[in-house]
N, C-alpha and C positions, 0 to 999 in steps of 0.2 A: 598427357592428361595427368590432373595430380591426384593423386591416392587420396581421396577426401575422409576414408576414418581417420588414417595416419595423419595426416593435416590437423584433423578436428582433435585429436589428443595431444598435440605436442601447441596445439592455440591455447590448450584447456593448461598445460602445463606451464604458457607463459604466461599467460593471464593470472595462473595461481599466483608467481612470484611478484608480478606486477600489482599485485592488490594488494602486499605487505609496500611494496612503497606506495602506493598511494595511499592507505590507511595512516601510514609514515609522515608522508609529507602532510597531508588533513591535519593530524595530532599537532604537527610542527606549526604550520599555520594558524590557526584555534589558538592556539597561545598566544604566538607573535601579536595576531589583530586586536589581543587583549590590550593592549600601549593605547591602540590606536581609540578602544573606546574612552580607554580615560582622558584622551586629550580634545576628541569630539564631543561624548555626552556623557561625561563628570555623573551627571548624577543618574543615570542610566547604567554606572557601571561595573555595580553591585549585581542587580539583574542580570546585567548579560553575562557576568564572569560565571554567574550559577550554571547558565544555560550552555557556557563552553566547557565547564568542570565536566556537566553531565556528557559532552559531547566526547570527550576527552576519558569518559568510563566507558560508551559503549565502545569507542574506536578499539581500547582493550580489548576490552568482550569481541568485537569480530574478530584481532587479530590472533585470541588466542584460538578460534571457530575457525580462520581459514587455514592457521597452523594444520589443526585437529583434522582438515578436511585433504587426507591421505591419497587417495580416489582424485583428487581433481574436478568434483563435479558442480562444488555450487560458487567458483571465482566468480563467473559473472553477477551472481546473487547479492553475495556480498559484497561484492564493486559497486554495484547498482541500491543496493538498500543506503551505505554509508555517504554514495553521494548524494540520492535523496535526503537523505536527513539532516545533512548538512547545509542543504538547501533550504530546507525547510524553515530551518532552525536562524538562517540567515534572511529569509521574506519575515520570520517571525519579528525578528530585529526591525526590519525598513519599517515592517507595521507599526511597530512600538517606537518609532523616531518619525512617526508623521507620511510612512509611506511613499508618493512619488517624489518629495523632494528630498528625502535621505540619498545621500550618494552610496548607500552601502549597497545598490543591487552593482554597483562594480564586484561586491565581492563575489557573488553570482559568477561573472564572467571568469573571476579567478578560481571559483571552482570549477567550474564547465573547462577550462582549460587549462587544471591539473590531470582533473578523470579523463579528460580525450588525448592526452599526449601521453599518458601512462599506460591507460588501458587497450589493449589490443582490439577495435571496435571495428564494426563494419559499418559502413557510412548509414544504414537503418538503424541500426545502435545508436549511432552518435547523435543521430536526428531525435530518435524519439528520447534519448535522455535528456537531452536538453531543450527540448521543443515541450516536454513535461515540466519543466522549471519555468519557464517563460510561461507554462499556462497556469504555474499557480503563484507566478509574480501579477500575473496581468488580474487576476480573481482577486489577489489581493484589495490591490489598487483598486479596482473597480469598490470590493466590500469598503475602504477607506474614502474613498471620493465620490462615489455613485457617476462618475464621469463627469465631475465639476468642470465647467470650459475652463477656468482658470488654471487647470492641471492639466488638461488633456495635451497640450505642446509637450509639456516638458515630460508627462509619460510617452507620446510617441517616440520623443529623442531616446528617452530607455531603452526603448522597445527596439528602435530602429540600429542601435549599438549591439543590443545584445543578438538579434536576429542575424546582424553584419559577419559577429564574431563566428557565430554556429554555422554559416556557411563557409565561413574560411577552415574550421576544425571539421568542418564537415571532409572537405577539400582533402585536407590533410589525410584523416582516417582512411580514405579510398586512395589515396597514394601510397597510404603505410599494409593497406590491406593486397592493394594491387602487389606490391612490392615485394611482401611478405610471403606471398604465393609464388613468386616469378623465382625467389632465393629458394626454396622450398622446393620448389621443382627442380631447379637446377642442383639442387644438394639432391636430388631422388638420382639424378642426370646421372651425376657425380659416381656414385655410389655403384648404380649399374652399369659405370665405364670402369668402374675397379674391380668389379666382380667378373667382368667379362675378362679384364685385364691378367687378374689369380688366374682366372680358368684357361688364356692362351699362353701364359708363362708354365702351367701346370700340363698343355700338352706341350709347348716345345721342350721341357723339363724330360717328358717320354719318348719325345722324338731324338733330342738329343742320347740319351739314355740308350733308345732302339738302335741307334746311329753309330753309337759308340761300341754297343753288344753288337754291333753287325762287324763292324770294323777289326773290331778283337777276334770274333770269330774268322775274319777273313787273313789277321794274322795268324791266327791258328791253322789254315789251310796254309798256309804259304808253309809252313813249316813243317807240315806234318809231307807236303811233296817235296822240300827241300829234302826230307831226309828220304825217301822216297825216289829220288832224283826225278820227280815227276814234274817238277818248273822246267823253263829253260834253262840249261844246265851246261856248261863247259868245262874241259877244263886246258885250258892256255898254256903252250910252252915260250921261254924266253924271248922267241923272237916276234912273240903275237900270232902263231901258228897255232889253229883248233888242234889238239891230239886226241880229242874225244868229245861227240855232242850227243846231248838224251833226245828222244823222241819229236820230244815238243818243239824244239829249236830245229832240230830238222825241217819240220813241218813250218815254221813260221819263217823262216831265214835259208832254207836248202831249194834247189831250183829241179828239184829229181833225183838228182843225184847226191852221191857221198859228202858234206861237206868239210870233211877228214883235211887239213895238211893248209886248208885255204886261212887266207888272215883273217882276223875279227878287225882288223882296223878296216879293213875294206868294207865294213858294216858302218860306221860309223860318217856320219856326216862331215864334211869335208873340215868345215874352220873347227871341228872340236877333234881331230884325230892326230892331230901331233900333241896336246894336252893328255889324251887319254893314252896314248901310245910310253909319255913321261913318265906318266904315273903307272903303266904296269911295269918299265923299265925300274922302276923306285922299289915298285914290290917285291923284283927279284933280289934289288941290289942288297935292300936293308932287312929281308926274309921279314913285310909284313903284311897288315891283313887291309881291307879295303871296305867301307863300309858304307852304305848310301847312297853311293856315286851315280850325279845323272849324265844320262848322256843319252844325241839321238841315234836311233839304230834304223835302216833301211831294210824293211822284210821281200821278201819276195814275190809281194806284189806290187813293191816300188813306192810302198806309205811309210811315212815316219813313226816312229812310236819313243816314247820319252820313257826309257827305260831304268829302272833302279838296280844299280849293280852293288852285289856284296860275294866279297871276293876272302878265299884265304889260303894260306900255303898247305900244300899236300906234299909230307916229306918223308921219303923214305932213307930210314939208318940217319946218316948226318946231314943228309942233301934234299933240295928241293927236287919235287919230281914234275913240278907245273905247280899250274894255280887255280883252285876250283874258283870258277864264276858261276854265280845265282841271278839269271835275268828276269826282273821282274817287270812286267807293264804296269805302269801308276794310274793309268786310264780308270779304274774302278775309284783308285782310291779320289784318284781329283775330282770324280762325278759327287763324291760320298759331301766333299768340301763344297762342291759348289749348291747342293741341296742344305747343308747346316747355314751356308752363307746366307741364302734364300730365308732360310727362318729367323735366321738373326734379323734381317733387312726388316721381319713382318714383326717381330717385335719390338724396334726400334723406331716402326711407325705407330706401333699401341702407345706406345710410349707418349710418342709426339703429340699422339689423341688426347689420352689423360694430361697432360699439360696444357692441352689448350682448354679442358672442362674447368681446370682449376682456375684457369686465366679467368675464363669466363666467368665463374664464381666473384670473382673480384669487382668485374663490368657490372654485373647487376646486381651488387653493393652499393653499386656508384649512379650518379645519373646519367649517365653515356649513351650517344648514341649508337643506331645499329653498324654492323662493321666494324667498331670501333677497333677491335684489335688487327683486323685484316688489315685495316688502311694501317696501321702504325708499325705491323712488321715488313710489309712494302717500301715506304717508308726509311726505314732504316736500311732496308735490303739496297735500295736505288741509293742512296749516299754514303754508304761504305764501299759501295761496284764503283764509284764515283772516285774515291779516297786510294781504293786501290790500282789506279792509275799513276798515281803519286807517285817516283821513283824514290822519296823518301820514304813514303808506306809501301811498295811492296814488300816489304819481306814479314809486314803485319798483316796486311789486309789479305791475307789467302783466301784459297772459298771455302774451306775451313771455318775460318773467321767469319766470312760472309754467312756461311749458313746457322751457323751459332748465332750471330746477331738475329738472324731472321727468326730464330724459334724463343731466343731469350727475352726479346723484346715487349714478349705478349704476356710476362710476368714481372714488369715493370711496378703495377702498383697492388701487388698482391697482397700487401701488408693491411690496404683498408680492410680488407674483411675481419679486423680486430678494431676498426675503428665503431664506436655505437651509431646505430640509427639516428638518433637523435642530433648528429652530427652531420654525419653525412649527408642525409635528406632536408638538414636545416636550413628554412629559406633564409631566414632573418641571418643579419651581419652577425660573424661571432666575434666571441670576445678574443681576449688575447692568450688567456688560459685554454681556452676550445682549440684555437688555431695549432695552438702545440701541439696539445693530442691530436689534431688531426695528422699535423705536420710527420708525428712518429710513424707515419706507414710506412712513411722508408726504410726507418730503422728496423721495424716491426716484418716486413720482409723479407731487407736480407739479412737479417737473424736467420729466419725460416729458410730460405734457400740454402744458408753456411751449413743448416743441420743438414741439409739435403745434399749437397757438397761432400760432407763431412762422409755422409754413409755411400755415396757412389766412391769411394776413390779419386778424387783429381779429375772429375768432369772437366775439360774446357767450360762446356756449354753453360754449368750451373756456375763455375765461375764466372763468367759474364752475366750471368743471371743475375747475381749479387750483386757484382759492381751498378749495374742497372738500376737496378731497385733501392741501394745506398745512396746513389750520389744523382739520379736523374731530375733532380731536381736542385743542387746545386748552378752557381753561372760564374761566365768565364771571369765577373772584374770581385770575387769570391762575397758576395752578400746572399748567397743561398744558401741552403739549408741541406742537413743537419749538422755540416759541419764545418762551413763555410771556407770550402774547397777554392783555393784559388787558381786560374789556369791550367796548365799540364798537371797539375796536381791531380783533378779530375781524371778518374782515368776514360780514355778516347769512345768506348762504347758508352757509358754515361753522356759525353758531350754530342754526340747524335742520337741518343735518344732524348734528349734535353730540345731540339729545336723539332724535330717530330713530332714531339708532343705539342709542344707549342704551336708548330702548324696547325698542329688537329684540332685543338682548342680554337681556335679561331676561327677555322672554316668549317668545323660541325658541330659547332655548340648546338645543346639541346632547347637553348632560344633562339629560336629565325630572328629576330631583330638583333639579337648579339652577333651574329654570325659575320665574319669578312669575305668578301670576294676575294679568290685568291690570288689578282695584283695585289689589290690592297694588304693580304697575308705576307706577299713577299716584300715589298714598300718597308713594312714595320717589322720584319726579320731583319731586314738590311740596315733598319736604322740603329736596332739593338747588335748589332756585331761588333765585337769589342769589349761588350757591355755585358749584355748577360750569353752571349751565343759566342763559341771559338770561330773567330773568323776563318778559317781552313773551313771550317764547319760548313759556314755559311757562305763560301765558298761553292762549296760542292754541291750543297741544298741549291744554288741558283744555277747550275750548272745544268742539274736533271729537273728544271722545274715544271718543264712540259710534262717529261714524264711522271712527274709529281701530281699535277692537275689530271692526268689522263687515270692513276691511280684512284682520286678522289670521285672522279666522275664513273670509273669503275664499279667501286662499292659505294655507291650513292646510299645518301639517308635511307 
């Protein structure tokens, strides 16, 4: 659910800044159209220049009102008075050039379709401000013609123009409002998957901590009975013969009786007791000390235990008199490791979480459909498992690799969420200026990911995340973009996510009529290899294509 004050103040806050351009573009307009009337109605255009001077004072006067208006509370006010008036001020015009046959209620439409692509409106907004202009274009006319049949065509075609457009802006407004909310909640998403995120990194931060004060304390006991001789405790003569055992060793490794005179290599598991027999023969030879040595030890109930030995010469006058051994069981400490490991694993799937919130952030930026990143790190997943078959890629394609592609994948186009709305959501063809800004999400990306890179240390993962996101849009014969990468140059996780995408584009386009069946998807992958797809590529995509289909049929629309 979206926090609807939180919403309603940060609408009130875009809307503020949205009213300085729209009051912006108005003042810009107003003048420009000034050309137009001198080259229309010459001697009308004295009059009208007056009537856009005065338009041209108050747009000042709001603009310096909605500066002054700190609070955020009366945007919509002053949005909504200056488009009126500039309506107004333009039916004044059609009146005074004969009414239904001036062409100037186009400008009408070019107001209505400044204030609705600027102003953050909700599709009752959009209606009634402009369904307000049409009632006082139609009053006009009417006060001009009294509904001359002679006029009455060529006011319907007005009418019938200007009513077309309002429903198309109308359209628009509830796509941009729909949208507007779905970003907005997903930034809420966002937000309390990082707050949960601080708060499990801040307890395994105390778990860790608890872990490690445990740890310490438990080498403090190990020490305070080494000195104590209250560990297991030997101490060894030359030939591996016990000459003396403490308590504990008794009891865990003696069978009733004394274990006085008997070997310790007879403790010792069979393939490690000529190594460990070397090495105490070494300690006698070269009088040294011994430290950390593992090995397995046989107790007396016939169980193994993976023992830590620390060993040191006990010498009396100039000679050795044996070798004190300190036998430690690691059982505590390797439970201690496998619980830190355990919370690593759980932070490392937070991790995974907040990465895909943010992906998601990106998705409904964009117009995509549902799934859209599941099927695309699938995807990727089934034509790298594919590639690592390859006895030329094994030694890339590890699962390693595999699993890094599988998480990197889903932040492929994470640089649009710097691309403007007005771009993104834009139906109409753009230009070739638009197309570049759009085109910089790549770049715009893995910028974002190198800083993310940058602060992890040598991530693999976020370095494939970059590569991804830089060049997944480049192609194999190098007319792609941003840097027009040719072949192997491309590095090999960008050229499978380059025809993934592709695929997805095709068979879940957000229009059913666009959309390809997935022969037809593979047909026109096949034809482009060579071209814009690494044929190895499309290779392996044709290879797993069942499982490809069975993926898409999976996470269906």
């Amino acid at each position: 659910m979206i926090n609807q004050e939180e919403y309603i103040i940060e609408l009130q806050e875009l809307h503020h800044r949205r009213v300085n351009y729209i009051l912006l573009a108005g003042g810009f307009l107003i003048l420009l159209f000034a050309s137009l009337d001198y080259l229309m109605i010459p001697e009308l255009f004295t009059e009208f220049f007056i009537y856009r001077q005065v338009l041209i004072v108050i747009t000042l006067l709001l603009l310096i009102l909605n500066y002054s208006d700190k609070a955020h509370k009366h945007p919509h006010t002053i949005g909504f008075l200056f488009f009126i008036l500039v309506s107004l001020v333009i039916i004044f015009m059609i009146y005074r050039m004969g009414g239904v046959t001036s062409p100037y209620f186009v400008g009408l439409i070019v107001c209505m379709a400044v204030y609705s692509s600027l102003a953050p409106l909700t599709t009752v907004q959009c209606l009634v401000a402009c369904f307000s202009v049409v009632t006082f274009y139609s009053i006009t006319i009417f006060y001009t013609h009294s509904l001359h049949k002679a006029y009455l065509m060529d006011f319907f075609n007005n009418l019938f123009f200007m009513i077309s457009f309002i429903f198309i802006i109308a359209t628009q407004s509830w796509a941009d409002t729909r949208a507007r909310k779905r970003e907005f909640q997903l930034r809420m998403l966002e937000n309390n998957a990082a707050e949960e995120l601080q708060e499990l990194a801040y307890v395994l931060q105390k778990e860790v901590e608890k872990r490690s004060k445990e740890h310490r304390a438990t080498e403090k006991s190990y020490q305070l009975l080494f000195d104590q001789i209250a560990d297991d405790a030997i101490v060894l003569g030359p030939r591996g013969e016990i000459l003396q055992a403490n308590v504990m060793f008794e009891k865990h490794f003696g069978n009733g009786g004394s274990i006085t005179g008997k070997s310790l290599f007879d403790l010792v598991v069979r393939h490690q007791q000529k190594d460990f027999q070397q090495t105490i023969n070494r300690m006698f030879r070269d009088n040294s000390s011994l430290s950390g040595h593992k090995v397995l030890l046989c107790k007396n109930d016939h169980t193994f235990i993976e023992a830590e030995i620390n060993a040191s010469q006990l010498v009396r006058g100039q000679s050795s008199s044996g070798i004190l051994l300190m036998i430690r069981d690691t059982s505590t400490r390797k439970e201690l490791e496998r619980k830190l490991f355990r919370s690593l694993e759980i932070k490392k799937k937070t991790e995974t979480a907040a990465i895909m919130a943010l992906a998601k952030l990106s998705e409904f930026r964009d117009i995509s459909t549902t799934n859209h990143l599941e099927r695309i790190r699938e995807y990727c997943k089934l034509i790298a498992t594919e590639l690592s078959h390859r006895s030329t890629l094994g030694d890339v394609m590890t699962s390693t690799y595999i699993e890094d592609i599988y998480h990197a994948s889903i932040l492929h186009d994470i640089g649009k969420v710097a691309i403007p709305d007005t771009l993104i959501f834009n139906k109409k063809q753009l230009t070739e200026r638009e197309r570049d800004t759009v085109r910089r999400h790549t770049i715009i990306g893995g910028d974002v990911i190198k800083e993310m890179e940058e602060e992890s240390k040598g991530s693999g993962f976020l370095a494939m995340a970059k590569h991804i996101a830089y060049f997944h849009h480049e192609r194999w014969d190098g007319k792609g973009y941003p840097y027009g990468l040719i072949a192997r140059e491309i590095p090999l996780a960008a050229r499978i996510m380059t025809i993934a995408d592709a695929y997805e584009a095709m068979t879940s386009s957000s229009k059913k009529e666009a959309m390809m069946s997935h022969g037809a998807a593979i047909n026109h992958l096949s034809e482009l290899s060579g071209l814009k797809f690494d044929p190895m590529v499309v290779e392996a995509f044709l290879a797993k294509n069942v499982e490809i289909n069975q993926v898409k049929q999976t996470y269906s629309l």
